[in-house]
BAFIDO-332065 format. One line per 8 residues: number of its first residue (from 1); their letters; for each residue x, y, z of N, C-alpha, C, O. Coordinates in steps of 0.05 Angstrom, whole numbers. Layout:
# residues N
NUM) A) X Y Z X Y Z X Y Z X Y Z ~ ... $
# end
This chain:
# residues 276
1) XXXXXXXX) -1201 385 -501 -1173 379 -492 -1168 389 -464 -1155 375 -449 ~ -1175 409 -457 -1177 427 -433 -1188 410 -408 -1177 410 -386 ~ -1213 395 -416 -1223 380 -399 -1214 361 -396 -1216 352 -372 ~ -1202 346 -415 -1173 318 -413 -1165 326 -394 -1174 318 -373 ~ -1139 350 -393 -1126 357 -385 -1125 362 -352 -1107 355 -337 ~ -1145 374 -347 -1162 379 -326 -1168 357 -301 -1165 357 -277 ~ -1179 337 -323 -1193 318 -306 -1167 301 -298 -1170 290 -276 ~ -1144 297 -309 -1115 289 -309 -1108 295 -281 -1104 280 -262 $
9) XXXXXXXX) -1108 327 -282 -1087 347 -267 -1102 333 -233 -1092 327 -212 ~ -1118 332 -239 -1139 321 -209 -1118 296 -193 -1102 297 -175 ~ -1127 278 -208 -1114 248 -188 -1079 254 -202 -1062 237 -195 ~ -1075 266 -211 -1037 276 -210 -1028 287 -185 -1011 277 -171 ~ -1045 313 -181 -1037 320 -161 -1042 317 -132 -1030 329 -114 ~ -1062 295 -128 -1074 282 -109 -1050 258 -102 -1046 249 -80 ~ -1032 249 -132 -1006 231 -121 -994 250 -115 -991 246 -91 ~ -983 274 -120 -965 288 -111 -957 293 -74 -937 295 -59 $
17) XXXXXXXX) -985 294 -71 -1000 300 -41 -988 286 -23 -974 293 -3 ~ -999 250 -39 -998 236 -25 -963 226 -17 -956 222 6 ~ -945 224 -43 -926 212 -48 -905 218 -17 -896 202 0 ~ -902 254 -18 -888 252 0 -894 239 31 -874 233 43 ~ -922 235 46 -935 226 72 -926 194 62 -916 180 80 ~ -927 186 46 -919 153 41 -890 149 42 -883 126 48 ~ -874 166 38 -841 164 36 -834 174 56 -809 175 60 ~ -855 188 83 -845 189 108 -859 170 134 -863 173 158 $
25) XXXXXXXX) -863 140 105 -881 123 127 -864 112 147 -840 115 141 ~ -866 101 167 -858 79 185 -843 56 169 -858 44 153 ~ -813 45 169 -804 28 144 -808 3 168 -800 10 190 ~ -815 -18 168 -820 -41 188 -794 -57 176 -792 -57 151 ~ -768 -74 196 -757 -89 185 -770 -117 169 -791 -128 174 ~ -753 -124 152 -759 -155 140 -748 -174 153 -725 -182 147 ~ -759 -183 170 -757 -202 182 -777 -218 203 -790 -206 220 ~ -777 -254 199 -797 -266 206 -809 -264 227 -834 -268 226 $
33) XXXXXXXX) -798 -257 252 -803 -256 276 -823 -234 283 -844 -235 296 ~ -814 -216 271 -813 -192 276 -853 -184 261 -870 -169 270 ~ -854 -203 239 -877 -206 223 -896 -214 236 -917 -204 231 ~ -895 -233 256 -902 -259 271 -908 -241 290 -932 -241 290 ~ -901 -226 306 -898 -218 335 -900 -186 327 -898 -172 348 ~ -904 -172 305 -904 -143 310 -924 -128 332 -918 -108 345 ~ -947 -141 333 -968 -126 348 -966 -132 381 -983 -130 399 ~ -935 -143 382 -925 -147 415 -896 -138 413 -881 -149 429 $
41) XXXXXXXX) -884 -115 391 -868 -99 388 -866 -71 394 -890 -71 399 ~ -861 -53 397 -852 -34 403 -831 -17 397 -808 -25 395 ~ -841 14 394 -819 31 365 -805 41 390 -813 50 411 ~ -779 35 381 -759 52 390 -749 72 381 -756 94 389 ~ -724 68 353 -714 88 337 -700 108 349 -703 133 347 ~ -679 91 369 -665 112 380 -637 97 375 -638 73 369 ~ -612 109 378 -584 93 369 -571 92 400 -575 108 419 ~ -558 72 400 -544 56 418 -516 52 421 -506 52 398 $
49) XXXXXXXX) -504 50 434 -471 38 437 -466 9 449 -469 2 473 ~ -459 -4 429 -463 -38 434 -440 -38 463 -416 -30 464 ~ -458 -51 485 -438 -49 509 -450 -76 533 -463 -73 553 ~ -440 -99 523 -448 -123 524 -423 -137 543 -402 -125 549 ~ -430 -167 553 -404 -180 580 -378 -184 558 -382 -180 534 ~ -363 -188 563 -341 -191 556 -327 -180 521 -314 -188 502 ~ -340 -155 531 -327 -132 509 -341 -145 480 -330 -145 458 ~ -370 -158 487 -379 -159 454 -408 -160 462 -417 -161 484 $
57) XXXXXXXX) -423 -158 434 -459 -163 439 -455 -185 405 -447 -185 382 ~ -470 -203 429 -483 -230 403 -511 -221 396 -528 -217 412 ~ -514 -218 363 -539 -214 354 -545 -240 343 -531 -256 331 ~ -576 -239 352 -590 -268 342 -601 -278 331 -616 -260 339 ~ -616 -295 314 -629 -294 287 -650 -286 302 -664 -271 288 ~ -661 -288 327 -691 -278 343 -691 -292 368 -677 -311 376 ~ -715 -273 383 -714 -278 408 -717 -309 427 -712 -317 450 ~ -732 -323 397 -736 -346 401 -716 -370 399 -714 -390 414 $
65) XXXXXXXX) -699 -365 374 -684 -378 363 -648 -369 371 -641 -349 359 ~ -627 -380 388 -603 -372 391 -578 -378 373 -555 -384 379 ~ -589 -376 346 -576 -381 319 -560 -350 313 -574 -331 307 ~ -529 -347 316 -518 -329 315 -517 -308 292 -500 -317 276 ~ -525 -288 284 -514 -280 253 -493 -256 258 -478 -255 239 ~ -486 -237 280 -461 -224 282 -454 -223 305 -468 -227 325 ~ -433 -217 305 -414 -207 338 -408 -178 348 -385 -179 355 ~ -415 -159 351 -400 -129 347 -388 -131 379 -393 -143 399 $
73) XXXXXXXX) -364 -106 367 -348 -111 390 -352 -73 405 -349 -51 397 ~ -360 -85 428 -365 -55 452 -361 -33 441 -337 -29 435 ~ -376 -14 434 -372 15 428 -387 20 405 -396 42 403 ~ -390 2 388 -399 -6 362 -438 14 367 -455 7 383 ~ -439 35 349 -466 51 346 -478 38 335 -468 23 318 ~ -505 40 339 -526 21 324 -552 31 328 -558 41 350 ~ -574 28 305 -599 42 312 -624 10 313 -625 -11 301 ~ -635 20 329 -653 2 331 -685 2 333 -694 8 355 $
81) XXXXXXXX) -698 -2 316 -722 0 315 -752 -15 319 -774 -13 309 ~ -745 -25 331 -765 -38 354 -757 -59 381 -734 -65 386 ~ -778 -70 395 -762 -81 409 -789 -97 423 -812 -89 427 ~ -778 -121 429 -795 -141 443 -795 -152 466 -772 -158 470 ~ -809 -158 484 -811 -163 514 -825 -192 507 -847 -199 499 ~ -797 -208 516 -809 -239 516 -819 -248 550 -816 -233 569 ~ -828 -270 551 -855 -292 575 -829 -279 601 -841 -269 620 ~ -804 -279 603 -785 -280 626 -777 -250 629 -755 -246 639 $
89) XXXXXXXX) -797 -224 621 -784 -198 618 -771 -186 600 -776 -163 593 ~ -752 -201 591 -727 -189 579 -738 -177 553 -757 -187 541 ~ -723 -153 545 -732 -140 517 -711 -139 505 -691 -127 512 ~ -715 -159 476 -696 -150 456 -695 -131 424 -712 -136 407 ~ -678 -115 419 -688 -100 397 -669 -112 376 -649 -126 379 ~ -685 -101 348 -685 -109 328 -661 -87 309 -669 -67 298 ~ -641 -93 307 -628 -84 281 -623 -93 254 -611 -113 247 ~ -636 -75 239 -643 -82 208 -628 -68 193 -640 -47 188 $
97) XXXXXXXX) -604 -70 182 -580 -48 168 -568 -73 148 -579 -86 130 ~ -537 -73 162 -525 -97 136 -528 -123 153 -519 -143 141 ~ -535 -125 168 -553 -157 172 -577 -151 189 -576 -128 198 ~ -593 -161 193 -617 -167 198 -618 -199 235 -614 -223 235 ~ -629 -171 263 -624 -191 280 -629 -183 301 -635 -159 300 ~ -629 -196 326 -646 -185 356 -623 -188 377 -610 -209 372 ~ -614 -175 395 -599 -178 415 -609 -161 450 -621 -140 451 ~ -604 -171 464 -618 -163 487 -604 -132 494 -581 -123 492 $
105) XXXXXXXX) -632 -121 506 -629 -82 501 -613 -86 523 -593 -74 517 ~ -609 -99 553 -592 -90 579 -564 -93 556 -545 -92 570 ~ -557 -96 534 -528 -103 527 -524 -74 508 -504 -70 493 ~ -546 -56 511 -536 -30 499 -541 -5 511 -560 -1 526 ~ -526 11 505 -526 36 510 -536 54 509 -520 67 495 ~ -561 74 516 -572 91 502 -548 124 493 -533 137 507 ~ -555 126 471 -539 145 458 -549 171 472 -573 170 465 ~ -548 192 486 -553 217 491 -571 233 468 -559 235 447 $
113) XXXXXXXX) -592 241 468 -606 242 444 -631 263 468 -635 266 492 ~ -646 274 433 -659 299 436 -676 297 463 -678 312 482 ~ -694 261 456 -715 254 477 -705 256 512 -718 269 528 ~ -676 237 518 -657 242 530 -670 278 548 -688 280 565 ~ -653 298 535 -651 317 542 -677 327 540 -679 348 554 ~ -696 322 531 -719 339 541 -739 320 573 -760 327 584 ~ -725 302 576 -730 290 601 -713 299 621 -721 296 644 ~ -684 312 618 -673 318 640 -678 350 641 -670 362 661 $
121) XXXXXXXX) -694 366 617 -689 396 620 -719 408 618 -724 431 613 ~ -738 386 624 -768 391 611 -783 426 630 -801 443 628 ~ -767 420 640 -777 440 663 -771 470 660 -783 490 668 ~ -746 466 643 -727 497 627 -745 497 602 -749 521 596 ~ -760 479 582 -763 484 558 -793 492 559 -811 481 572 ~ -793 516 541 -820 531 541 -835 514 516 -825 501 497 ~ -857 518 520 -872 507 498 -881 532 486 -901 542 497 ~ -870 549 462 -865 564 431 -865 550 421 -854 528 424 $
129) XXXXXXXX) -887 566 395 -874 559 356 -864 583 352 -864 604 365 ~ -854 576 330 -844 591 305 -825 588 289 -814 566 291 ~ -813 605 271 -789 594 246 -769 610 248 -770 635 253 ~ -747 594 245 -722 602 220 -735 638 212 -758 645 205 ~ -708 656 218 -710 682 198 -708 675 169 -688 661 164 ~ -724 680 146 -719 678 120 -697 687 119 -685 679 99 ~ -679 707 136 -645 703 113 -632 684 111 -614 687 95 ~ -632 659 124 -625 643 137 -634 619 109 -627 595 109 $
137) XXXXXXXX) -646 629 94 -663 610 69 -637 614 42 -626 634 34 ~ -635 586 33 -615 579 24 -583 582 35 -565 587 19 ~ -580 579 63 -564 567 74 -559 548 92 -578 536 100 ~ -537 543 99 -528 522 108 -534 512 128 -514 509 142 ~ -560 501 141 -569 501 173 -555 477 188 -548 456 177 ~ -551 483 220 -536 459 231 -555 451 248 -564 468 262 ~ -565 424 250 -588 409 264 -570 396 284 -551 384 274 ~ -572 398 312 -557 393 332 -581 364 349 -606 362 352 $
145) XXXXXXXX) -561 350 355 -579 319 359 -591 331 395 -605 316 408 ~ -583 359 408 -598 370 428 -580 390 436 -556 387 432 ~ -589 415 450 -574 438 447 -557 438 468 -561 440 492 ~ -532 434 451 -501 448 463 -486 415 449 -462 410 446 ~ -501 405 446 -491 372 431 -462 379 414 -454 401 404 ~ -450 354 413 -424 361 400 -436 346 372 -426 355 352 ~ -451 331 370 -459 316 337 -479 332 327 -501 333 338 ~ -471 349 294 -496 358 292 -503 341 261 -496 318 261 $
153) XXXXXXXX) -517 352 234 -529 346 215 -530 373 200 -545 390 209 ~ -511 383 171 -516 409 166 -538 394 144 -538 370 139 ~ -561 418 132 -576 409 115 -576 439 97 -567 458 112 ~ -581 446 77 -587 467 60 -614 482 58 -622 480 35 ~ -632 497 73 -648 503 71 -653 520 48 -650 545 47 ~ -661 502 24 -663 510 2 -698 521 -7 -704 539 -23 ~ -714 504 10 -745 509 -2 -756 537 23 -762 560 17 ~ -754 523 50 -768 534 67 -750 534 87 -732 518 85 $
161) XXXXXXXX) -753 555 112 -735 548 133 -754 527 152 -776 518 146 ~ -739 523 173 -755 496 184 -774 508 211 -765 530 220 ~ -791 500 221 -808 510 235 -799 496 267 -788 474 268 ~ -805 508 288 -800 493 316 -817 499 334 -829 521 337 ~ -821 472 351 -835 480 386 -817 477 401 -795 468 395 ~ -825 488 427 -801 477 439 -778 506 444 -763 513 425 ~ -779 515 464 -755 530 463 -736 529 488 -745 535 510 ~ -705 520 483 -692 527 502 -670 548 509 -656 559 492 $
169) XXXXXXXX) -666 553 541 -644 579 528 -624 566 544 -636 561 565 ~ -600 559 546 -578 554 547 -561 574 569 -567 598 574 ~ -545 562 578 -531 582 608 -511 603 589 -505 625 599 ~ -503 597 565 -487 619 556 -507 637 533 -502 650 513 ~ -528 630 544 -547 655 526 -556 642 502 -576 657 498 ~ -556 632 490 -571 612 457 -601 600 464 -609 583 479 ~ -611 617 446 -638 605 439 -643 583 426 -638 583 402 ~ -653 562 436 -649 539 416 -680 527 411 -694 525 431 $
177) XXXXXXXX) -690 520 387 -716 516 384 -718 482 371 -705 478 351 ~ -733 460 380 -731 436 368 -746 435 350 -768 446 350 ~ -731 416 326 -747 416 301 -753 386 306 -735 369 311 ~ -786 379 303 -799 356 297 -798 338 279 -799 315 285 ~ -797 347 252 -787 336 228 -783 364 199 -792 385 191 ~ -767 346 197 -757 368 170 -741 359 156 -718 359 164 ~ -751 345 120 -735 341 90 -728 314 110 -704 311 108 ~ -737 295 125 -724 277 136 -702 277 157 -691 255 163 $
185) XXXXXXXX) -694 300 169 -683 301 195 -704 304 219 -722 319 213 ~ -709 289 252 -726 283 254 -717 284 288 -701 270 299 ~ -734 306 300 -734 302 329 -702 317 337 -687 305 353 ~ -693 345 323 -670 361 332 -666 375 341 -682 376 360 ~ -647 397 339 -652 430 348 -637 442 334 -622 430 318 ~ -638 471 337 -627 489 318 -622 519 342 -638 527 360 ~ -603 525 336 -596 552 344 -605 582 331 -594 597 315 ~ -632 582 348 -642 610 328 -635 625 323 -642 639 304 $
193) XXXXXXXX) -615 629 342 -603 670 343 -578 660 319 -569 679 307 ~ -567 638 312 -541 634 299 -553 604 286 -540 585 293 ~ -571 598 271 -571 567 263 -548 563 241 -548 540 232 ~ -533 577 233 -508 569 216 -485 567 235 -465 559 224 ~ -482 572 259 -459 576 276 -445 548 282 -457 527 283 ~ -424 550 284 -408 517 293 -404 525 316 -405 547 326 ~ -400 501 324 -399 492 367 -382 511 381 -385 519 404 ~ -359 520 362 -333 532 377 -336 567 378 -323 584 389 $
201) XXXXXXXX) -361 567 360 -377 594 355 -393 604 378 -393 626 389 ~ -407 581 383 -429 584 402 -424 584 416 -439 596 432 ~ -396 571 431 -382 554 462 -352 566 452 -338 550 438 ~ -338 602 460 -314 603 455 -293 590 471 -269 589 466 ~ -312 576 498 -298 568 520 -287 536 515 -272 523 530 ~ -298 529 491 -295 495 481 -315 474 485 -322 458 468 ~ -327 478 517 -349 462 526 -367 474 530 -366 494 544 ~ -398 461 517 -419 479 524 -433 472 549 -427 451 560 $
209) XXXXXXXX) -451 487 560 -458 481 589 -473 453 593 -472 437 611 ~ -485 454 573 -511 431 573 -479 400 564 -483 376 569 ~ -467 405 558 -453 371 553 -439 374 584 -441 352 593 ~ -428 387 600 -416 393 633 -443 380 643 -441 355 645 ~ -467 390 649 -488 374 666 -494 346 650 -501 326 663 ~ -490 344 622 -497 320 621 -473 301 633 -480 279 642 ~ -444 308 633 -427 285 643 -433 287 675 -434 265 686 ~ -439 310 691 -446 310 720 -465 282 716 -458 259 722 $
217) XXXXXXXX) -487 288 707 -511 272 707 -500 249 701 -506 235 720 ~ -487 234 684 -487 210 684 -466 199 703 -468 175 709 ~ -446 213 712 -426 197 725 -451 189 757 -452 168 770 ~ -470 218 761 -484 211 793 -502 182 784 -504 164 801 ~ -513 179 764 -532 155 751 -511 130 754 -518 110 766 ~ -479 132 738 -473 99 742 -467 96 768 -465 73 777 ~ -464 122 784 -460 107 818 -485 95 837 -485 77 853 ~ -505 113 828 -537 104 841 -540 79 824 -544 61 840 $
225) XXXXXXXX) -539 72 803 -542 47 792 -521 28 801 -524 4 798 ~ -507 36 808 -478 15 812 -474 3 785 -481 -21 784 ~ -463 12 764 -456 -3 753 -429 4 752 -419 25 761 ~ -413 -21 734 -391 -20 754 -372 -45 708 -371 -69 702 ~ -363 -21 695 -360 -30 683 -332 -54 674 -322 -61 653 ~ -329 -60 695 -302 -87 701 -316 -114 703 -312 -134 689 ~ -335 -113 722 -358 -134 718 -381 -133 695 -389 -156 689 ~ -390 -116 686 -404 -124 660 -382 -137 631 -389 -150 611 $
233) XXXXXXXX) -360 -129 638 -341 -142 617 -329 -170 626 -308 -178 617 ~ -341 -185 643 -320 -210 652 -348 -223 664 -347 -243 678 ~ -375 -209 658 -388 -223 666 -404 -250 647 -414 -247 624 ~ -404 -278 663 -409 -299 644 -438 -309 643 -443 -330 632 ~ -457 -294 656 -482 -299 656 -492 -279 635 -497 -255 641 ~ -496 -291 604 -495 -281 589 -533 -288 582 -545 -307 590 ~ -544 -263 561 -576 -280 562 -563 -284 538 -543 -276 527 ~ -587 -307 530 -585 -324 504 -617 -328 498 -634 -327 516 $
241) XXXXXXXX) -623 -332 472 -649 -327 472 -657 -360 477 -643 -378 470 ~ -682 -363 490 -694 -385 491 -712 -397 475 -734 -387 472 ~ -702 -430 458 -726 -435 444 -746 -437 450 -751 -439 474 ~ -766 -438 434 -796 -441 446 -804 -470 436 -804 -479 414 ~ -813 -483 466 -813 -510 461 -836 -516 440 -832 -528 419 ~ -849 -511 445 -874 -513 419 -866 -507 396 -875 -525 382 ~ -852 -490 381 -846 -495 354 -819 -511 348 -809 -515 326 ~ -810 -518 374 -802 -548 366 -810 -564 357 -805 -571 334 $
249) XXXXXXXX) -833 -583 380 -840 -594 370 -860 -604 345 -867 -624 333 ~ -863 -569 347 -886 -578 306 -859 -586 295 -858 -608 285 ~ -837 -571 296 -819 -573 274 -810 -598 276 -806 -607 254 ~ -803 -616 297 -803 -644 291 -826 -658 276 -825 -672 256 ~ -848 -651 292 -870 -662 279 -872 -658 249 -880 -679 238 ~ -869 -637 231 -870 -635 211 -852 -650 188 -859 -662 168 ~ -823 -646 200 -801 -663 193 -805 -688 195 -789 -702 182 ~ -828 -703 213 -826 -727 210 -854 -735 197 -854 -759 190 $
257) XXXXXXXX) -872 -724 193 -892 -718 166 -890 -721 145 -908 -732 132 ~ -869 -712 134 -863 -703 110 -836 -728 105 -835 -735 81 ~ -818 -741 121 -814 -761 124 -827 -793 116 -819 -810 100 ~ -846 -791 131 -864 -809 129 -882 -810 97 -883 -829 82 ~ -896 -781 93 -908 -782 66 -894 -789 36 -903 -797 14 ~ -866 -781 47 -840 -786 29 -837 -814 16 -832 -819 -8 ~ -842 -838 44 -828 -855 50 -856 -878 28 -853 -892 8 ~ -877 -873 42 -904 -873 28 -903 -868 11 -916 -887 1 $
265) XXXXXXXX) -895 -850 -14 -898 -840 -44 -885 -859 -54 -894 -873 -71 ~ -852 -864 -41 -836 -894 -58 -848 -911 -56 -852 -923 -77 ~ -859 -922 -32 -873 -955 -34 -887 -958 -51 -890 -977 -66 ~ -906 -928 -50 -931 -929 -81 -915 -926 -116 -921 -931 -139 ~ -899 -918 -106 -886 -913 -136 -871 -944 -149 -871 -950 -173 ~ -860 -959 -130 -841 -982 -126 -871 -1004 -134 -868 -1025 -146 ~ -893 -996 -128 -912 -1025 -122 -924 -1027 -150 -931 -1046 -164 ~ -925 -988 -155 -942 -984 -187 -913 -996 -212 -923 -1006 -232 $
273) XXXX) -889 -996 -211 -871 -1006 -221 -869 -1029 -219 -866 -1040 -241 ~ -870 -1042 -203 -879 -1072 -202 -892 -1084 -216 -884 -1101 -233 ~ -923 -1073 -210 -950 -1078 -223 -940 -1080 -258 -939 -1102 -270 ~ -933 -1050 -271 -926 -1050 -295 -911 -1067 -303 -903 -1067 -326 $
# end
């Protein structure tokens, strides 16, 4: 019985192993295009602020096809996880949530995010490991989307505390360490000296240093870019995706195939009724 048991406990715990690395696979949307064209796709997986000409973004059944399935209107967050570069440049990404659809990336916004900030601060952040103090185990940790961020994620460090590379220190003194993945939070940070602390804890002044350089930084970016948001809202040169003439014409061709074989089955059916 021992040896039953035994030989059991083997490929059991070999699913165990496996189960969780499969439930942190890559989820690919469902959809045709996207099936068709993945290995000329590209992961994004970063969230966006829909900010499209005339205060909307048209999403499209695909890059190929300009068959509408929603409208969101400017401001509207959205995550997007992959994205495609069609024959004329343009790249559109794919959102797969409560509808399923492609809209061109110049019509969104990138959200301020961890990646974000370790491109504007790469030079301040040390490359350390290490963890979470165990007192800190079975409480309430706050995962900050990059340090001094006003959006964070509290999670319960119930099993283990979470491990980090990555260290930054902040103009008002906070050690902040990024967590890579952890229980499914993914690419954050955490405040070592205080990871239970709220914003107004950390920042008694209201604003933390790092969100001040990030608004410096972007207002100097939309002037070097010129953009100039009165004209992206009234502007009427809108992209639209372009069909692709070739699966037109199979698709006529096929429609008129199938037509024809149609048309052919009655005459044979009409001639054998006859005959009888």
């Amino acid at each position: 019985m021992k040896r039953v048991f035994c030989g059991m406990a083997v490929p059991v715990c070999c699913l165990l192993w496996i189960l969780p690395v499969r439930a942190d696979m890559l989820i690919e949307p469902m959809d045709l295009f996207y099936e068709q064209h993945s290995s000329e796709c590209s992961y994004v997986g970063r969230q966006f602020t829909a900010n499209g000409p005339d205060g909307k973004v048209i999403v499209y059944k695909s890059p190929k096809l300009p068959e509408v399935v929603d409208v969101w209107e400017n401001g509207r967050e959205v995550y997007i996880q992959f994205a495609y570069e069609d024959e004329d440049g343009i790249a559109w990404g794919i959102y797969d949530a409560d509808v399923t659809g492609w809209m061109p990336m110049d019509y969104l916004e990138l959200i301020y995010d961890s990646i974000s900030f370790q491109e504007d601060y790469g030079d301040e952040i040390k490359d350390e490991t290490g963890s979470l103090d165990r007192e800190f185990l079975n409480q309430e940790i706050r995962f900050w989307r990059y340090p001094g961020a006003e959006a964070y994620e509290c999670f319960l460090a119930s099993s283990y505390v979470p491990d980090y590379r990555l260290i930054y220190t902040d103009e008002a003194g906070n050690r902040w360490g990024r967590i890579g993945y952890y229980f499914g939070i993914r690419d954050m940070w955490v405040c070592i000296d205080a990871p239970t602390a709220a914003y107004d804890e950390l920042y008694p002044d209201g604003v933390s240093p790092t969100e001040k350089d990030r608004e410096k930084r972007q207002e100097e970016n939309a002037e070097r870019e010129g953009r100039n948001a009165s004209d992206r809202e009234t502007s009427a040169d809108r992209i639209v995706p372009k069909p692709d003439d070739g699966m037109i014409v199979l698709t006529i061709a096929l429609v008129l195939l199938t037509a024809a074989a149609t048309a052919g089955l009655l005459v044979l059916f009409r001639k054998k009724g006859s005959g009888d």
